[in-house]
C-alpha positions in Angstrom: 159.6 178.1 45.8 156.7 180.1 43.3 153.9 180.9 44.4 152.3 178.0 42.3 153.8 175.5 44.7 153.5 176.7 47.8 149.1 176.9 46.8 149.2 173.7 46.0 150.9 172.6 49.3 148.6 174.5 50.7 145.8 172.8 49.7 146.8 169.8 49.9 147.1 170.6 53.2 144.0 172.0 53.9 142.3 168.6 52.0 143.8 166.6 54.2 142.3 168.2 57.2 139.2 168.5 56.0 139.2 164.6 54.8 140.1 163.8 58.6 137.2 165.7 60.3 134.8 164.3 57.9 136.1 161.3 58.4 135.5 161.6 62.3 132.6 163.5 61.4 131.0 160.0 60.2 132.5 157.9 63.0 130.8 160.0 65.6 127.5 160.3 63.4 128.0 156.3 63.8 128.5 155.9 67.5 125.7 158.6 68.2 123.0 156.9 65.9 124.3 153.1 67.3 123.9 154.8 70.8 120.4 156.4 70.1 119.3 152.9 69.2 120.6 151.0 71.9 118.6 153.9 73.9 115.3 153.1 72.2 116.1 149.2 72.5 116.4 149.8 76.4 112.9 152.6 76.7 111.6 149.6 74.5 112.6 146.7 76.5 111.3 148.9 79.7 108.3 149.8 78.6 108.0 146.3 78.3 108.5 144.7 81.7 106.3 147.4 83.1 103.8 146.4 80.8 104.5 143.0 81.8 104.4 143.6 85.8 101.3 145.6 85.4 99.6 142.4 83.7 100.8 140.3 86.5 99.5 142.4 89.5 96.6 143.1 88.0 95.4 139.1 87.2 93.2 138.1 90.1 94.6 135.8 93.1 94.3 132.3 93.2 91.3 132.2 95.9 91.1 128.3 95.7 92.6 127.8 99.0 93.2 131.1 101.4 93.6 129.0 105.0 97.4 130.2 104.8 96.0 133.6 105.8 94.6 131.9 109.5 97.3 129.4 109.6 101.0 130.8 109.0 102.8 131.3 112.1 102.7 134.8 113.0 98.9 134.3 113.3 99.1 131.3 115.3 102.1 132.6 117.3 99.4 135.8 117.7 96.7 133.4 118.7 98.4 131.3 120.9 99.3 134.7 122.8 96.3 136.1 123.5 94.9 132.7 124.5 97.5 132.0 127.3 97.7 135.6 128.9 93.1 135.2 128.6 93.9 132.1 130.5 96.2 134.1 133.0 94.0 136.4 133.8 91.1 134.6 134.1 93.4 131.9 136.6 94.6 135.5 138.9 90.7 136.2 139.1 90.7 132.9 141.4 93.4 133.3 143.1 92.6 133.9 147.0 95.7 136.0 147.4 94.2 138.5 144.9 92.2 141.4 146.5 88.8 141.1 146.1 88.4 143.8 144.1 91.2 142.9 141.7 89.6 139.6 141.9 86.6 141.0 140.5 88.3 143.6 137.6 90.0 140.9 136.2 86.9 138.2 136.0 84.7 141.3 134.1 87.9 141.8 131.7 88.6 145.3 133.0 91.8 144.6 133.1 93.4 143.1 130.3 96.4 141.9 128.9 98.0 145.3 128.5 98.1 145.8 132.4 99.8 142.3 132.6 103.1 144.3 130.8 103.6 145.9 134.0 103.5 143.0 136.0 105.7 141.4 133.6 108.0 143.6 132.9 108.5 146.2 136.5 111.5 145.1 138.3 111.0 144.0 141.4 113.6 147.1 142.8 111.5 149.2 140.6 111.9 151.0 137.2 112.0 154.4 135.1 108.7 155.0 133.3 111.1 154.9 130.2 113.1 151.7 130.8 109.5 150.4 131.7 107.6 151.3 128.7 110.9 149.8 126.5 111.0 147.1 128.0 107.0 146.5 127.4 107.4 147.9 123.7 105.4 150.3 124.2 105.2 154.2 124.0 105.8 156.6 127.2 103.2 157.7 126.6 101.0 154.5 127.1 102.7 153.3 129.4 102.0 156.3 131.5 98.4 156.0 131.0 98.6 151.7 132.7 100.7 152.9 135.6 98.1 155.7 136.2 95.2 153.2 135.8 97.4 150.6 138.0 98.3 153.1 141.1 94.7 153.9 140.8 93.9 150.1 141.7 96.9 150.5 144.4 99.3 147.7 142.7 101.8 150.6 141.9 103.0 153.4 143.1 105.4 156.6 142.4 108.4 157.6 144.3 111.5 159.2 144.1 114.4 157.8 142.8 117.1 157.2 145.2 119.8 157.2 142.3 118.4 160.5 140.5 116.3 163.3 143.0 115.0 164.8 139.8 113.5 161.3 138.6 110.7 159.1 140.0 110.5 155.0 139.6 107.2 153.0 139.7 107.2 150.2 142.3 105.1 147.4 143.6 102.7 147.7 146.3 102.2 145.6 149.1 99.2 144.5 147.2 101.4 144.6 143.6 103.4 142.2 145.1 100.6 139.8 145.8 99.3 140.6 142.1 102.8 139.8 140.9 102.9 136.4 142.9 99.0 135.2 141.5 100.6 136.1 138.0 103.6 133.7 138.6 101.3 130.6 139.7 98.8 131.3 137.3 101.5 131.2 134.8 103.1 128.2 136.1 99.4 126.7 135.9 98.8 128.2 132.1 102.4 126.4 131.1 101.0 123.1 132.8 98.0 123.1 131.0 100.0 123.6 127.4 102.3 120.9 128.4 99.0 118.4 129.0 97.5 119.9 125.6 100.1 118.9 123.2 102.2 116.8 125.2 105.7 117.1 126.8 108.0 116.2 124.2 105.9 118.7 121.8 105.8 121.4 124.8 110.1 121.1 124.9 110.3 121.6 121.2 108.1 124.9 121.2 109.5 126.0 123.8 113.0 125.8 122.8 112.2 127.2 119.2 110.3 130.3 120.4 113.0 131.3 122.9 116.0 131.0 119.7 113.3 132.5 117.4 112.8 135.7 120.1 116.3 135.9 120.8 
């Protein structure tokens, strides 16, 4: 083979390859531009909906009718709350087995629904600040300030722990234990009232729909 020929393979060669990366050359010059405008589509497109949700969070409210603020449940469920533990208290303030001095706290609001958490919620056997205060959903911290406040007024007290020496529970009183049984018939009172209020039937429904909707 001369010389001549083997160039001219050579080249022919060497056109080829160079044909086939300028062919791929263009193919990926066409996937890179179609990919840099389906990238300016999508910033487009976002640009867009923001603009969009912007507009729609910044066009006023509809302040035609706002009574769904005072009337969806959790406010009246919130309501109805604090209405039947004021009722409660107020019901434990006349109560003769309450001490005179409780008596009196409770009918110039010094103590409050708050302080009703302990009598709810302190087992009769006594509890652990902690297990008190999580059961009360409260913090330890609070918690700890209502037992102070209530050993002050003598319905609790602090002892040892006959299950743990290094930890102390918080038990009733002799004069707890009458608190606790003014809170269970003014309770018991407060329940008969609702059941006059709205009616039996009514009084059965709510009461069954609370206790599936708490638990």
């Amino acid at each position: 083979m001369g010389w001549g020929t083997w160039f001219s393979a050579d080249a022919l060669f060497t056109g080829c390859v160079n044909s086939t990366v300028n062919d791929l050359y263009k193919r990926v010059n066409v996937i890179f531009g179609q990919f840099a405008l389906s990238f300016e589509a999508m910033k487009m497109n976002h640009k867009a909906d923001t603009t969009a949700a912007v507009d729609t969070l910044s066009e006023p409210l509809d302040m035609q009718d706002d009574r769904w603020r005072q009337t969806h449940l959790g406010r009246l469920l919130g309501h109805a709350m604090r209405r039947f533990d004021e009722r409660v208290l107020h019901l434990m303030a006349g109560n003769e087995g309450v001490p005179l001095a409780l008596a009196n706290l409770a009918s110039r609001d010094q103590i409050s629904a708050a302080h009703v958490h302990i009598t709810r919620h302190l087992a009769l056997q006594g509890s652990r600040l902690t297990d008190l205060a999580r059961a009360a959903g409260m913090s330890k911290q609070a918690m700890g300030d209502l037992v102070d406040q209530c050993t002050a007024w003598g319905l609790v007290q602090r002892e040892p722990d006959p299950l743990d020496a290094r930890a102390r529970r918080v038990v009733f009183t002799p004069v707890g234990l009458a608190w606790l049984q003014a809170f269970k018939d003014a309770v018991a009172q407060a329940e008969t009232e609702f059941r006059e209020a709205v009616g039996k039937d009514v009084a059965t429904v709510v009461a069954l729909g609370l206790e599936a909707y708490a638990h």
